[in-house]
N, C-alpha and C positions, 0 to 999 in steps of 0.2 A: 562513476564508479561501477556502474553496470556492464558501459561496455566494457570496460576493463577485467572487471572480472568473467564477461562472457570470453574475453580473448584468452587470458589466461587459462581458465577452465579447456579451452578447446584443444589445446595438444592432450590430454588426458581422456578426455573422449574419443578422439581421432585413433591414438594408442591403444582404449580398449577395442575398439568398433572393427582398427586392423587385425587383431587376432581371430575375428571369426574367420570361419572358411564355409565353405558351402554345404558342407557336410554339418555343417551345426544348424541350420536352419529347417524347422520343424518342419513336416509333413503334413495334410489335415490329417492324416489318421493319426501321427503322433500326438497333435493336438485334441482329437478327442477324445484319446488317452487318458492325457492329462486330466482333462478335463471330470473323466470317469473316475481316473484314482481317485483326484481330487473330493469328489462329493462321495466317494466311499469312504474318506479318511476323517471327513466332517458331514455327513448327511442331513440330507434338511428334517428340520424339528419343526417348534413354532417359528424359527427361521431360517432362510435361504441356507441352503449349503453351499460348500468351499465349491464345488464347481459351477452352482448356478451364479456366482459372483466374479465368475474371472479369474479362482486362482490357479486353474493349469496354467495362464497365458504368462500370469505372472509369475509363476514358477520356471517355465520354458527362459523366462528374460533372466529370472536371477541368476541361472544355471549357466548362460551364455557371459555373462558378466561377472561371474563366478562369485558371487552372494556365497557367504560362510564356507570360502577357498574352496571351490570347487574345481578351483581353474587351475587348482597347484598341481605337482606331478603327483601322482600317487602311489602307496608305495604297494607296489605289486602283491606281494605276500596278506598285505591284509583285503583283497581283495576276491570277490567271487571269481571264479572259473571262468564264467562266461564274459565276464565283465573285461580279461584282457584282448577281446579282439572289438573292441567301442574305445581305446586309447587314440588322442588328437598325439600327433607327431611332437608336442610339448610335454607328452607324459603324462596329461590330465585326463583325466575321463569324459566320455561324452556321455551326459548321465542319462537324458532319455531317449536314445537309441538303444542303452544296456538295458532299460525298466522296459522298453519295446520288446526286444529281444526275451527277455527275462519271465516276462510276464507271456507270450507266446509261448515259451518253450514249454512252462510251467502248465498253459492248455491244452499242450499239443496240440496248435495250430491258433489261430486267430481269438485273441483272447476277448477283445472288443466284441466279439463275435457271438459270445456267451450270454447265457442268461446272468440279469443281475446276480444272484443269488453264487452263483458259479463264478464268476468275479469275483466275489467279495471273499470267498473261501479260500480261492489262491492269492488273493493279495493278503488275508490275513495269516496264510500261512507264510508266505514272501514277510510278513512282519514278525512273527515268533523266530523264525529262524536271523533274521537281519538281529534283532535282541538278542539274542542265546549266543550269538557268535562272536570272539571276542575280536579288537578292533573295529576298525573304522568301515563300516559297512556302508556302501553307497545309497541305500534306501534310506538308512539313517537321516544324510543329507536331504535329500526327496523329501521326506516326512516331516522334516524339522521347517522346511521351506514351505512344506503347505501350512503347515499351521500357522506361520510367519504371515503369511499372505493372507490365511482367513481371519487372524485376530488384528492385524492393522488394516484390515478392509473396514467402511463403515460399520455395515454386516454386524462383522464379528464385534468389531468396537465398540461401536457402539447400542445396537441391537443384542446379540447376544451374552454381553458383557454389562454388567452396570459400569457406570459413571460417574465416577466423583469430581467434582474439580478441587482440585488441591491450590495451595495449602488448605486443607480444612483441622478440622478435630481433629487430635492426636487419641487415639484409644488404642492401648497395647489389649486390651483384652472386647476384643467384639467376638458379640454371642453370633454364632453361626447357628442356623438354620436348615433341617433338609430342606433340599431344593434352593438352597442361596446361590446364588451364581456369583460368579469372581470378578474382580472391579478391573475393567481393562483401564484404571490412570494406575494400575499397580505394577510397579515394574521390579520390584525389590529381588522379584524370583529368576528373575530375566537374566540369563550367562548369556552375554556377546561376542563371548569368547577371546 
């Protein structure tokens, strides 16, 4: 049944794997990118942040494989200015070459370059603005994808998150606490769209 299902599975992998092009394949500096949004969007506390855990690399993979349709065509209009010259000959977006571009253009000149501090101020304005605008804003995806990655990482999952194993108690009325933090076996709140 294994190999079976490894054969079967393989025309679907072989299908996703041929639509990359060379042009989708990160750079290191894109990668460290990533990697710096990433721990600006989750910074470390009493635990690891989203970038000290891996989530640019795993964001770079879900973006290629197009994790929560990224890999659809987009439609032009709802899109930033800058974002229509980073479109794959499919119509879709190449979303961190545009957050590359984006996030440079926003420091006039090398935004990795920047003191943290400087970073964090044009990414959080690159976030008010991505929010305040209406439609389907490509950061949106970016952002929803880190957090994705930081809260099904152990990390987040389990460390940052309590842990219930379920089935347990049913209590429609539990007392919250300042400082309670939110039970990553809870998924009730979770759109997968």
């Amino acid at each position: 049944m294994a190999l079976l299902a490894a054969v079967v599975g393989m025309p679907a992998a072989v299908s996703m794997l041929s639509r990359q092009t060379d042009d989708d394949a990160p750079t290191d500096r894109q990668r460290k990118m990533m990697r710096a949004v990433s721990q600006l969007v989750v910074p470390r506390t009493g635990t690891p942040g989203a970038g000290d855990v891996g989530v640019g690399d795993f964001v770079i993979l879900a973006l290629e494989h197009g994790l929560d349709g990224t890999r659809r065509p987009a439609a032009s209009d709802a899109l930033p200015p800058l974002a229509m010259g980073h479109m794959r000959p499919d119509g879709s977006l190449r979303f961190v070459a545009w957050l590359e571009a984006e996030l440079d253009r926003a420091a006039n000149g090398d935004w990795i370059g920047k003191p943290e501090a400087r970073r964090a101020a044009l990414l959080t304005k690159l976030d008010a603005d991505a929010y305040a605008a209406q439609g389907d804003h490509p950061w949106k995806k970016v952002k929803g994808l880190i957090l994705t990655g930081y809260y099904t990482s152990e990390t987040g999952g389990a460390r940052e998150l309590n842990y219930e194993l379920t089935p347990g108690l049913f209590d429609p009325a539990v007392a919250i606490k300042p400082g309670a933090r939110a039970y990553s076996s809870d998924w009730t709140a979770v759109d997968f769209g």
